[in-house]
C-alpha positions as CSV (number, residue, x, y, z in Angstrom):
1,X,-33.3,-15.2,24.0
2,X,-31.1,-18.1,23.9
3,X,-33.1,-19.4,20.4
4,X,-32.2,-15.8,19.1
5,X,-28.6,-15.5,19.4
6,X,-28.5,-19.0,17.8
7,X,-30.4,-18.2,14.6
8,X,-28.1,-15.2,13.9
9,X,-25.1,-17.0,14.8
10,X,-26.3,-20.1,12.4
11,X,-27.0,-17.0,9.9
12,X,-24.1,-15.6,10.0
13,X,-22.8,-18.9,9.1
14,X,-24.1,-18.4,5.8
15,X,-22.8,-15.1,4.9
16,X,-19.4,-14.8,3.4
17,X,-16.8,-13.1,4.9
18,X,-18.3,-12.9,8.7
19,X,-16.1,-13.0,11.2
20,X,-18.0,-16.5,12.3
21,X,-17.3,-18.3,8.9
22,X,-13.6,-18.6,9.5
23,X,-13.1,-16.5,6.0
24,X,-11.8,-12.9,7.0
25,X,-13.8,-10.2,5.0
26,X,-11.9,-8.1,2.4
27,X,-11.6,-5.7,4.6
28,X,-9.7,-7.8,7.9
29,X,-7.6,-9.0,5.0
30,X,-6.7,-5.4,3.5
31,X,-6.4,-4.2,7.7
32,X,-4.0,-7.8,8.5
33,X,-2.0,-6.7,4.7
34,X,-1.6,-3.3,5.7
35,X,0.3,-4.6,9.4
36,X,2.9,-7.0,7.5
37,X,5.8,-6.5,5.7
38,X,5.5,-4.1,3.0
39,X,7.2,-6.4,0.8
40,X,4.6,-9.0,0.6
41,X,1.6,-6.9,1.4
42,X,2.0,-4.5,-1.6
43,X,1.0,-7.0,-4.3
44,X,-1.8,-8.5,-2.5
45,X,-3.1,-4.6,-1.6
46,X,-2.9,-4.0,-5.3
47,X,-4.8,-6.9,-6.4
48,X,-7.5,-5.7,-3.7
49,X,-7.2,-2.0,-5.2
50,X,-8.6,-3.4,-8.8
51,X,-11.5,-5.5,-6.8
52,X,-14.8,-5.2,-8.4
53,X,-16.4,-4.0,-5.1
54,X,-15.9,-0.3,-5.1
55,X,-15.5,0.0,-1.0
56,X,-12.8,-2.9,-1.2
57,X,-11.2,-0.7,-3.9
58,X,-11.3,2.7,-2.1
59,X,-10.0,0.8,1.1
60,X,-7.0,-0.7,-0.5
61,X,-5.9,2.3,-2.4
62,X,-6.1,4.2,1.0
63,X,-4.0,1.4,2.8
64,X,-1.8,1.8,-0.5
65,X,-1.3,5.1,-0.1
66,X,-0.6,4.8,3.9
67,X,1.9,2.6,3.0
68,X,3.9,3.9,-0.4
69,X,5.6,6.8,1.8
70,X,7.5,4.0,4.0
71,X,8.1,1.0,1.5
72,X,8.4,2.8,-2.1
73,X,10.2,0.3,-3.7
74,X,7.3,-2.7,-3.9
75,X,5.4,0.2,-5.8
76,X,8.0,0.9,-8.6
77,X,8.5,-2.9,-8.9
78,X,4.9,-3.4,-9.4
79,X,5.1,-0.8,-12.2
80,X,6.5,-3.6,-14.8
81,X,3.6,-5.8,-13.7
82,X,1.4,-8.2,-16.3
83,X,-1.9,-6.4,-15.7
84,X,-2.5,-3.0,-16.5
85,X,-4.7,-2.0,-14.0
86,X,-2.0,-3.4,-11.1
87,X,0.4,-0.9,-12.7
88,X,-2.5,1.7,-12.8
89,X,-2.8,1.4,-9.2
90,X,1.2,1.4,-8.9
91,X,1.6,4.3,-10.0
92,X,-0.9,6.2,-8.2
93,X,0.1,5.1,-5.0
94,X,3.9,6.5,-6.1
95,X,2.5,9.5,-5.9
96,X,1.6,9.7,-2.0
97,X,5.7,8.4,-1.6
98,X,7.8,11.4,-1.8
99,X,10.0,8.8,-3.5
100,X,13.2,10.8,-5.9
101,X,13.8,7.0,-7.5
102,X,9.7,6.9,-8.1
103,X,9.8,10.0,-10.4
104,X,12.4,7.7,-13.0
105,X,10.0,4.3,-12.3
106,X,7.1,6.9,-13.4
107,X,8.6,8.4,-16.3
108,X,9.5,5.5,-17.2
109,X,5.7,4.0,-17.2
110,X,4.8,7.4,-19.3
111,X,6.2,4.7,-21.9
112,X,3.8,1.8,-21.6
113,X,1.2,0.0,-23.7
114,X,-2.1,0.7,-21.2
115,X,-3.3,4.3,-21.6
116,X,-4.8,4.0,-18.2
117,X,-1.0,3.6,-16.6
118,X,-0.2,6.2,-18.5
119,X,-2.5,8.4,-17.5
120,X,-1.9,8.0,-14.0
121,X,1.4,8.0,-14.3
122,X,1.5,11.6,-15.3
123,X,-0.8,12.5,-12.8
124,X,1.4,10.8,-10.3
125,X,4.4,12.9,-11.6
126,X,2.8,15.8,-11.4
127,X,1.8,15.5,-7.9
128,X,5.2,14.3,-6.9
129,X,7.5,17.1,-8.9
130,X,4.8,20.0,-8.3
131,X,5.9,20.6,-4.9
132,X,9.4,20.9,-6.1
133,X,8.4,23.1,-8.3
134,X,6.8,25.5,-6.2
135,X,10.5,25.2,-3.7
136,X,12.0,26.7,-6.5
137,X,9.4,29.4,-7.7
138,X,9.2,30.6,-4.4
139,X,13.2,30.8,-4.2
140,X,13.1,33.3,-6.8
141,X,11.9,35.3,-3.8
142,X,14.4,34.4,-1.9
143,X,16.9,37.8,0.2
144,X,19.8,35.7,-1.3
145,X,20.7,36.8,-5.1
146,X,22.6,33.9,-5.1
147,X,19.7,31.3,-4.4
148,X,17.7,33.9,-6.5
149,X,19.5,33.1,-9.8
150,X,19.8,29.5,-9.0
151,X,16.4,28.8,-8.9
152,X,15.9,31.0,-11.9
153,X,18.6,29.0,-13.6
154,X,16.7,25.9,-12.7
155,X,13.5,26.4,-13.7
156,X,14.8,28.4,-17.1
157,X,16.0,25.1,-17.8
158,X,13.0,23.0,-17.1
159,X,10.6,25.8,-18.7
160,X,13.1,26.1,-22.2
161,X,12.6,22.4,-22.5
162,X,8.2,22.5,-21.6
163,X,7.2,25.9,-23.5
164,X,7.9,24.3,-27.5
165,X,5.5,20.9,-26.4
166,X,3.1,22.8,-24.3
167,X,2.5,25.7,-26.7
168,X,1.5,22.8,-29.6
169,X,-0.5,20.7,-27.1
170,X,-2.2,24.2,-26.2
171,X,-2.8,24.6,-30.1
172,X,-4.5,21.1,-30.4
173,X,-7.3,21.1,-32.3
174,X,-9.0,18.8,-30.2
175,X,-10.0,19.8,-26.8
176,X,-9.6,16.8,-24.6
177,X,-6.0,17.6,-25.2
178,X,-6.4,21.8,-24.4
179,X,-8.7,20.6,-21.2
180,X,-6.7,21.8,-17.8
């Protein structure tokens, strides 16, 4: 029994990232990240949220999402970052915040070079302003008249400036671009 537990301890040696080798796993390192200051964590959680393994990715980007409701402000910084994929992730962990400053720092990366940050920056918007949006569609129901015709005021303004863009990007010829 003795000989046993030996040979799996000494193999356990071997593999990378046992608890026995003295080198935490991804995952104690994304679970230790996660428990310290937001801060620091953020940029190490994002570097693990672009790792080739895709379990170390999905657990990063949930830790990144656990933590981009409390401690915005590492995200949006991390929006102006060198690799593309860093902002990629930046921006979609934005979109769990609830952040009002994060809707600018989005917009903002609707503007960059990676198509990839784009993209998910405009799915990160929308999932950040759609509940907003619904607020004010569902106020045009409200008993007030008053709150009636400001949310009808509101949205009049957001829908004159969308229906010009979205009726031409619903005429595109190519589909990609008409695909919900």
């Amino acid at each position: 029994m003795k000989t046993t537990a030996a040979l799996i301890a000494s193999c356990l040696l071997l593999v990378p990232g046992t608890a026995q080798s003295g080198e935490p796993s991804p995952v104690q390192r994304i679970e230790a990240l996660e428990r310290g200051t937001p801060a620091e964590s953020v940029p190490h959680l994002l570097a693990f949220a672009v790792d080739p393994k895709p379990s170390t990715r999905e657990l990063a980007r949930r830790a990144l999402a656990r933590l981009a409701p409390k401690a915005p402000a590492p995200f949006r910084e991390a929006l102006t970052a060198s690799d593309p994929a860093i902002r990629r992730e930046a921006a979609a962990a934005l979109a769990a915040s609830r952040d009002l400053p994060a809707v600018f720092s989005l917009a903002a990366a609707l503007g960059d070079r990676s198509t990839e940050v784009k993209e998910r920056a405009a799915w990160a918007l929308s999932r950040l302003l759609a509940p907003v949006l619904s607020d004010l569609v569902n106020e045009l129901d409200a008993p007030d008249p008053r709150t009636q015709r400001a949310a009808a005021r509101t949205l009049h303004r957001f829908w004159g400036e969308v229906v010009t863009p979205l009726t031409r990007a619903l005429a595109d010829p190519s589909a990609a671009v008409r695909r919900r």
